[in-house]
N, C-alpha and C positions, 0 to 999 in steps of 0.2 A: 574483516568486516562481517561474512557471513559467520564465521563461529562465535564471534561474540553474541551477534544476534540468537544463535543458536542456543548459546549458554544461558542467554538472559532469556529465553522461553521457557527451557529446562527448569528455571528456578524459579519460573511463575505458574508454573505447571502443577506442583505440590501446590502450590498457595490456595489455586483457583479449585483444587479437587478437594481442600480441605473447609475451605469458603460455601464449597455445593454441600459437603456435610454437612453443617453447620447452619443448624433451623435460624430462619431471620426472625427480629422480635417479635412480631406479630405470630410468627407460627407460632415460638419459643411460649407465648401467653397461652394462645390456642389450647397447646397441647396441656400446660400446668391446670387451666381450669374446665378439662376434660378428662382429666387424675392421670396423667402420665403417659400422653398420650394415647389412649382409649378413645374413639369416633364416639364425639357427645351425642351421635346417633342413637349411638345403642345404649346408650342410658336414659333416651329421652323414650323409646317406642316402650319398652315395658312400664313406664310411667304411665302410659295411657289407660294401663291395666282399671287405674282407680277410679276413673271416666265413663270408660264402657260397659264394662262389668253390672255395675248400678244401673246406669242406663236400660242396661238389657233385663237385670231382674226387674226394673219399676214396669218396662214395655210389659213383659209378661205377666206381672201381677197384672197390670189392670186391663189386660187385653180380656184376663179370664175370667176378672170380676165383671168385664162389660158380657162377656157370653154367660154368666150366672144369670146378673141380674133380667137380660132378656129374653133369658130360654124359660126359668125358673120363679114361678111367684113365690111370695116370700114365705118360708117355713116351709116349703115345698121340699119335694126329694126324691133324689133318680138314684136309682141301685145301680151299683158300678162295678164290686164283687160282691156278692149276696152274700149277707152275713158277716163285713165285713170291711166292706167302704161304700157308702153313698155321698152323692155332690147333696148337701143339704143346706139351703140360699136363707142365714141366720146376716141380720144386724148384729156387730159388736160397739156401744158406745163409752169399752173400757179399753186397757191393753191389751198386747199380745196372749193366745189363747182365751181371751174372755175374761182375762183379770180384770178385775173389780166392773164387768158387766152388768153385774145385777146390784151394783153400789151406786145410790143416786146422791148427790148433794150439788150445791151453787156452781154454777158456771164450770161441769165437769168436763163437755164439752172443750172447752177455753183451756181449762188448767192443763190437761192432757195431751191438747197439741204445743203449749207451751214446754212441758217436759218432754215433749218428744224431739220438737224442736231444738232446746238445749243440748237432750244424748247427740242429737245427730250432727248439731257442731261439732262437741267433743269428741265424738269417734272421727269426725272429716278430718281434726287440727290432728289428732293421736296419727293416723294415718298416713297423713305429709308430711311428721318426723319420723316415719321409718326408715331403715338405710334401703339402698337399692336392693342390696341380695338380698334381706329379708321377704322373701316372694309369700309362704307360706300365710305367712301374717297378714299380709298385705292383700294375700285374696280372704281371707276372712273376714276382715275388716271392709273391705267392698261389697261382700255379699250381707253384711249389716247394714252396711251405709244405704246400700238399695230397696233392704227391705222396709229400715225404716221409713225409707223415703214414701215407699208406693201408701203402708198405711199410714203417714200422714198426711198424703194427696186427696186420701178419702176423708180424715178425719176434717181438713178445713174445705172441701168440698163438698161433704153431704152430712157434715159430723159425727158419721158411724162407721164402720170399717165391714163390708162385705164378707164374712168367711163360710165356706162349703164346703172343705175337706171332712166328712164325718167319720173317722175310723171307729168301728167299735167291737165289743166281742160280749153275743148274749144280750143282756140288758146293760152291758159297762159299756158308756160312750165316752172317747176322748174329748180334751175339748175341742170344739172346730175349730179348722185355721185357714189361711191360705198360701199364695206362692210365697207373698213376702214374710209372712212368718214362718217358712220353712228356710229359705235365704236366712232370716236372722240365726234361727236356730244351726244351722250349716254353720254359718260364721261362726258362730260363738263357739264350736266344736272343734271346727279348723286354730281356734285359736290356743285354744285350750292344749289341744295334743304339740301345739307350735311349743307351747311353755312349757310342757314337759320335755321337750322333746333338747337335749344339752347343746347337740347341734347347732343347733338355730341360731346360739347365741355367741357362737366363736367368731373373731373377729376375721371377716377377712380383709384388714386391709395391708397384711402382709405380703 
């Protein structure tokens, strides 16, 4: 009696250790729609990259456009390197760097945060089909997505965009900008070296 008992352990023994291998469905799905087992953890926290990021550029552009417009009256200007950068408090009611500032026709206001509004879908939609490794891209494209945001928080808010970066040299001034169109310009750079760059675009899901 006892060794049968004994034998019939012994051969429930494999069973049961191969059963503990052996993910139940629920894990078995878990793991498939977390690419093979990979914690959807960590695919989820770099996600958050395209959230914050923006976030942080819009806080900053307008923290500094709020200490321009209150330190600084308008056309006003404080030497920062002499000869070479002053905070100088200009209305833009074009695009980025002043484009078409000095172009006035119908409802420019309106049309411009409408096309601003359109990029900034299409870079958000371009964005959220990146693959996960694509990081590079993917903080380029946030640090656009923020910048357009912050100038067009001004644009349907005050319908002009704040800039006081005044870099110049001699009598040559660049045009002025601010954070967010320094963020766009970053992005657009980040992206740019991403596309040359052969790397970027090997597959990993080998």
């Amino acid at each position: 009696m006892d060794n049968e008992a004994l034998t019939a352990g012994e051969a429930a023994a494999p069973r049961g250790e191969a059963a503990a291998r052996e993910p139940s469905g629920h894990e078995a799905a878990a793991r498939e729609l977390s690419g093979g087992g990979a914690p959807r953890v960590m695919e989820d926290v770099p996600r958050r990259l395209e959230i914050w990021l923006p976030i942080a550029v819009v806080a900053v552009d307008q923290l500094t456009k709020a200490i321009v417009r209150a330190t600084l009256p308008l056309y006003a200007s404080k030497p920062i390197v002499p000869g070479l950068l002053d905070f100088t408090h200009v209305r833009n009611t074009g695009a980025a760097f002043g484009i078409l500032n000095a172009v006035d026709f119908p409802f420019k206001t309106v049309v411009i945060a409408v096309i601003a509004t359109a990029a900034l879908i299409g870079v958000g939609l371009y964005a959220a089909s990146l693959a996960h490794h694509q990081l590079v891209a993917r903080i380029g494209l946030a640090l656009i997505i923020g910048g357009a945001a912050g100038n067009l928080l001004d644009r349907v808010v005050a319908g002009s965009v704040v800039d006081f970066v005044d870099v110049y040299w001699r009598t040559y001034h660049f045009w002025a900008f601010n954070v967010a169109d320094s963020a766009i310009t970053i992005g657009v750079a980040i992206m740019i070296l991403d596309m040359l760059d052969p790397r970027a675009h090997v597959s990993k899901t080998a």
